[in-house]
N, C-alpha and C positions, 0 to 999 in steps of 0.2 A: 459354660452354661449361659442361656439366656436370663439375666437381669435387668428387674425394674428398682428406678429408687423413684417413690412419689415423694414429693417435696424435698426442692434444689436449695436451701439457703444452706446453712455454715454446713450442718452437719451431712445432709443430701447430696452435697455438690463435690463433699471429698469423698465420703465412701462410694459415691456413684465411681470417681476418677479413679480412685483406689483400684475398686474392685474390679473397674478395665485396664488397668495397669499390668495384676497379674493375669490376664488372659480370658476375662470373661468378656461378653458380649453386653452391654448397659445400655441402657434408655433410662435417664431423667426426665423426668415430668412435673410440673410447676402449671399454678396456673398463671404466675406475673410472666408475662412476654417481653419485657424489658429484661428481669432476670434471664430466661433462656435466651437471647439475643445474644446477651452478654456472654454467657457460657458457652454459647454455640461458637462464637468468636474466638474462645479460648482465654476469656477474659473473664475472672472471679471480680463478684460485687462488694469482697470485703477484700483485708488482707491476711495471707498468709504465708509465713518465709516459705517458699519455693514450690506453693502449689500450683502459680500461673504455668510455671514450666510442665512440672507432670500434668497440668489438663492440655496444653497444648500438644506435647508430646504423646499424650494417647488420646485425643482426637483425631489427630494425624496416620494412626492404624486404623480407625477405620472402627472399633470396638466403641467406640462410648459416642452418643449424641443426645441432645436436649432437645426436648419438645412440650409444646402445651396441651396434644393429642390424647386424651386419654387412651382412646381406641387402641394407641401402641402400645397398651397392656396385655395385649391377648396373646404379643410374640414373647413372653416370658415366663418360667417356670415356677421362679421365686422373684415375689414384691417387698421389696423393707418401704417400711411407714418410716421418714424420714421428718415429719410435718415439729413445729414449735407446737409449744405445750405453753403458751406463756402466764403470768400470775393473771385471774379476773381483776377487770375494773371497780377498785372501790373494796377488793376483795381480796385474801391470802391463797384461795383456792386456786388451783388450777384452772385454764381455760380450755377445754376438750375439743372443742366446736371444731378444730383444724382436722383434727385427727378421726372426726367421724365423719367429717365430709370425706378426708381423704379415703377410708374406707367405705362408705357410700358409693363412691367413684370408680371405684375398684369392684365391687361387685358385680355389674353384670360382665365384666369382662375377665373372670374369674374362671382358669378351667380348672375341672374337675384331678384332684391329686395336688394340685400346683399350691405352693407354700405362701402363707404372707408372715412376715416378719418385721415385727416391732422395733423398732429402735429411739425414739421419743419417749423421752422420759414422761414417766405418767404415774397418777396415785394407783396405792397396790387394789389390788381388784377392778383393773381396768380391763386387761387380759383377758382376762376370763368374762366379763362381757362380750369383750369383741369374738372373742371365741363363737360364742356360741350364736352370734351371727356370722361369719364364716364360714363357718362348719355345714349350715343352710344349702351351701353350693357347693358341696365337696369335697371343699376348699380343704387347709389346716391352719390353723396359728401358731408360733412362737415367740417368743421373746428374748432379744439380743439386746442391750443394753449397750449402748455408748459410753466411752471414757477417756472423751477426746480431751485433753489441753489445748485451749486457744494455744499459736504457737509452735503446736511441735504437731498437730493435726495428722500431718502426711504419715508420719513417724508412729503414731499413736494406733492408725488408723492399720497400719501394714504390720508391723509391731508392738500388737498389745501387750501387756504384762497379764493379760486373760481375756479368756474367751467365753462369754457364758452362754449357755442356750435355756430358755425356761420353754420348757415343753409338756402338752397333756400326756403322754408316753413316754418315758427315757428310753422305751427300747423300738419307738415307733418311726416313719418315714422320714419325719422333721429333721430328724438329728443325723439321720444320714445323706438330705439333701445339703442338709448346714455346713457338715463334713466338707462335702465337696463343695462347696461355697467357700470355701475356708482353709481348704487342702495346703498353698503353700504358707499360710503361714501355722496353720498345726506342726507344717514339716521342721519350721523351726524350734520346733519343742515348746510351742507357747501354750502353758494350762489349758486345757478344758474341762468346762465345771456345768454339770448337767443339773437342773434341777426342775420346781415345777417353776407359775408364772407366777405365784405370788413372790416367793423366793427372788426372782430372780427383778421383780421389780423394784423391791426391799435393795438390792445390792445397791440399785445407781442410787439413791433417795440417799440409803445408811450412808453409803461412803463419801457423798456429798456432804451430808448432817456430821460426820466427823470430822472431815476437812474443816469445817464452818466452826466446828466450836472448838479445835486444837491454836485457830489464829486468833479468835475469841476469847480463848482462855492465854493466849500471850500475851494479847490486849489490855486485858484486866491486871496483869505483870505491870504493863509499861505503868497504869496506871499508881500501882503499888509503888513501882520506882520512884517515878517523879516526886510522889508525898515523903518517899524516907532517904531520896539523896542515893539508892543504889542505882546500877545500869543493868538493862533488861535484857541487852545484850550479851553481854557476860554471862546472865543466868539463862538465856537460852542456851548457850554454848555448853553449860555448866550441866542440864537437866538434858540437854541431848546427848550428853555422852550414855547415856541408860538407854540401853537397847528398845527396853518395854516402850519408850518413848520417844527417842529417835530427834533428828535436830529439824526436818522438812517440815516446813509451814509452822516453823517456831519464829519466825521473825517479825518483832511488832513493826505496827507502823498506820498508816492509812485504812488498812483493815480490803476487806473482799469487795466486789463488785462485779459486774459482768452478766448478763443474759441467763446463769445456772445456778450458783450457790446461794443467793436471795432469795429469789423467787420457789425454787426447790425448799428452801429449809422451811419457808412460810407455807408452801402447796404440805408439804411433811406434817408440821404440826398442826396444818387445819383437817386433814385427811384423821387424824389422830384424835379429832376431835368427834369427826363423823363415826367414826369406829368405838366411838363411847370410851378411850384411854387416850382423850386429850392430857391427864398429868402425867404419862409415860413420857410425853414430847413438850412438855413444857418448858425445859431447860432452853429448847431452839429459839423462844421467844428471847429468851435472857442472851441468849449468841447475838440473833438479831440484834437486839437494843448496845451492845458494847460494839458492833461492831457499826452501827450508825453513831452512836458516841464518840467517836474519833474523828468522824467529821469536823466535830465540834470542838472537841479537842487541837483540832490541828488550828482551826480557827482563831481559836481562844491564845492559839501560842504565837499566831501572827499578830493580832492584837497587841497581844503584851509585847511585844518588841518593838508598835510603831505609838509608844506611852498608850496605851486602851482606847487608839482609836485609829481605823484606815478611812475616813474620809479623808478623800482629793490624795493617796497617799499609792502611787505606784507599784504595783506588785507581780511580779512575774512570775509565771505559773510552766514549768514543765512538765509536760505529762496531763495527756488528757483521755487515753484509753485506761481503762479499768486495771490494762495490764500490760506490759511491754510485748514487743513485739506482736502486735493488733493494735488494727485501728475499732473496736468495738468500744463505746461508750456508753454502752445500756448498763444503768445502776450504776455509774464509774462515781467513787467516790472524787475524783481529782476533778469533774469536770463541777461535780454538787459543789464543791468546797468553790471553785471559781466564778460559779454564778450566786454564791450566797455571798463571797465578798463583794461583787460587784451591787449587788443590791443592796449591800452596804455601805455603798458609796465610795467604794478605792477604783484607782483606775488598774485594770486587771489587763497583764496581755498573757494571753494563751501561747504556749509551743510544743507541737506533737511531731514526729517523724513520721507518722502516718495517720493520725485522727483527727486532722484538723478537716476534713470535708464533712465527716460524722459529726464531730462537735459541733460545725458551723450550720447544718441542719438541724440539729436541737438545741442550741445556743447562739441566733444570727445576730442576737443582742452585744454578743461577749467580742472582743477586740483578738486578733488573731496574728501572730508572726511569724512571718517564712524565714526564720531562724534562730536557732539558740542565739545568735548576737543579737538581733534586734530583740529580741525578748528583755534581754537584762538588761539595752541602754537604759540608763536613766533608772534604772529600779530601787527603790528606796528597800523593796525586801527580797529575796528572790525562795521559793518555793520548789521544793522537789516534789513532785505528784503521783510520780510513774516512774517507776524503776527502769527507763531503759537504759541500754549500757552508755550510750549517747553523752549521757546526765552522769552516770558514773564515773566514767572515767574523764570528766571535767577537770580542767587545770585552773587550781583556783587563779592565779596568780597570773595567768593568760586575760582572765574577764575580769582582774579586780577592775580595770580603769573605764570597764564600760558600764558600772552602776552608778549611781548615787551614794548607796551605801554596803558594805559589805557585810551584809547580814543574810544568810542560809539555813531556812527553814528547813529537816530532809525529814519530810512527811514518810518516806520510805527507809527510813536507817540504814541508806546503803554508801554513802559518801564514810569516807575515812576523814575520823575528827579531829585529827592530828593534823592534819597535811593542810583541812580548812585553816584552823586554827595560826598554823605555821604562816600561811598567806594571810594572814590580817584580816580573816576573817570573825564576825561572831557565829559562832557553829551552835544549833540547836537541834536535836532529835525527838523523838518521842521515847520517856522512859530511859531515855541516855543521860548518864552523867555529866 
């Protein structure tokens, strides 16, 4: 099939590759011409384990190109809206504006029968707006929901765990063009769940809003711990054995960050407010606030190890993406926690495996090192930020002689506290015994 994806950033630029991988025909469209340069090159503007290869590799067919043309929407049959939805200025709502220019743009070049398709997250009864401007030329709408994990993108993207369609018909054209949009990976038995488009915008918002407040509510654990002297680890392990409950995204620490579950869960409960059952979504505020509390928390427990105070006082910072494997630092709690020490007057140096170019353009303030070693010389405290496996599997006993002092903040609870301990370290977690 002939496919468009308007707007090429994270989520536009894999399922465009994606869906020329299995054998469609793709046109990306952006309006940044530096983004498509880069794409057209074979070259992503972020990172992601192993997508540079599959865009090069299906460039190279001849099936997928980038362009800032809009015009080259008229050789396609179905369009997915790919565009950011980011939080307003000064505001918890959503900012739409992307996503109606994107469709704006898209209309005169709209033929008659031919599908557009949502995939930007957006508050519920967005759909159905755009619908019925669509619909004006012909057209149809749906909505497809994303459920990508920074990370495993490619994987996520080719192998969902489901597939939804929100459509004004379940038994109308949409779902049979979707079908065939979708054919190899249906073939691998992956769910499909039909429903309408409020439903189906509810899915990405809900399942976000539960993510955000299962790490939220482990958060508030660690916090229990530290006051009664238990480990929060344990009782995660303890409470994930219950099915009902399960063990993923039970582990305290540093808390969320990232371009989706922030700004989502605030676009959620402000949306909830316009709907006149803002206290249905009240609780998301309460997520929000524990899970920016940990900032502070992490802070507070670097403090206390350097006697209640980091002025002039060395402290190394691993991890600067929100999340391992990505270099994204939007909302990164590790990158917040590193310039609020720094404004506190410690000397702070940063180490990321791949987020030091993003950090160093929202942070040219922050001091930066091109390596775990130079990071810890000299470090009076050293800092885990970002769970990459890099930091994990650290040999304490290898870096004791390049600090100052052996003291291990693991803002991420992922270090084993035995092994620190063992090497002469003083081992600190969150909520860890």
């Amino acid at each position: 099939m002939k496919l468009s994806v308007i707007g090429c950033g994270y989520l536009g630029a894999v399922h465009a590759t994606a869906m020329a991988s299995i054998g469609h025909e793709v046109v990306g469209i952006d309006v940044d011409p530096d983004r498509i340069a880069l794409l057209s090159a074979g070259k992503a503007p972020f990172y992601e384990p192993g997508f540079d290869d599959l865009l090069r590799e299906t460039i190279s067919t001849g099936r997928l190109r980038f362009t800032t043309d809009p015009s080259e929407l008229e050789t396609a049959t179905v369009h997915f809206l790919a565009v950011g939805t980011p939080q307003r200025q000064n505001e918890d709502s959503a900012d739409l504006r992307y996503i109606d220019a994107a469709v704006e743009s898209l209309l005169p070049n709209l033929a008659e029968h031919s599908l557009v398709v949502g995939k930007s997250t957006v508050p519920v009864g967005t759909a159905q707006r755009l619908a019925s401007i669509i619909e004006q030329t012909g057209a149809r709408l749906a909505w497809n929901p994303e459920f990508l994990r920074e990370g495993f993108a490619v994987q996520d993207t080719l192998e969902p765990d489901r597939i939804v369609y929100g459509v004004s018909h379940p038994d109308g054209a949409e779902v049979e063009l979707l079908d065939r949009v979708y054919a190899p990976t249906l073939a691998l038995g992956v769910p499909r769940l039909i429903m309408d488009y409020a439903t189906a915008e509810l899915v990405k918002v809900a399942a976000n809003a539960f993510l955000a407040t299962k790490i939220s509510f482990i958060n508030a654990m660690a916090e229990i711990a530290d006051a009664t002297g238990a480990d929060v680890s344990q009782l995660a392990d303890a409470i994930g054995h219950d099915a009902r409950i399960g063990r993923r995204f039970l582990n305290a620490g540093l808390g969320f960050g990232g371009g989706c579950l922030p700004k989502d869960i605030r676009a959620f409960a402000a949306r909830g407010e316009e709907l006149g059952h803002g206290a249905s979504l009240r609780f998301l505020r309460e997520v929000d606030e524990i899970n920016l509390r940990q900032r502070t928390r992490l802070i507070e427990t670097i403090s206390e190890h350097l006697d209640s105070s980091v002025v002039g006082r060395r402290i190394a910072i691993l991890g600067l993406a929100f999340k391992p494997n990505s270099d994204d630092t939007r909302d990164s709690p590790a990158l917040e926690v590193a310039t609020r020490l720094h404004a506190m007057g410690a000397e702070v140096i940063c180490y990321d495996p791949e987020a030091i170019t993003t950090a160093r353009a929202a942070r040219p303030h922050l001091n930066f090192a091109d390596s775990i070693e130079s990071a810890l010389t000299g470090a009076d405290i050293t800092v885990i930020a970002t769970e990459w496996d890099q930091f994990r599997t650290l040999d304490p006993a290898a870096v004791s002689d390049l600090v100052g002092q052996r003291i291990v903040i693991d803002g991420r609870n992922c270090l084993d506290p035995a092994l620190w301990r063992a090497g002469g370290w003083t081992y600190r977690g969150l909520g860890r015994r």
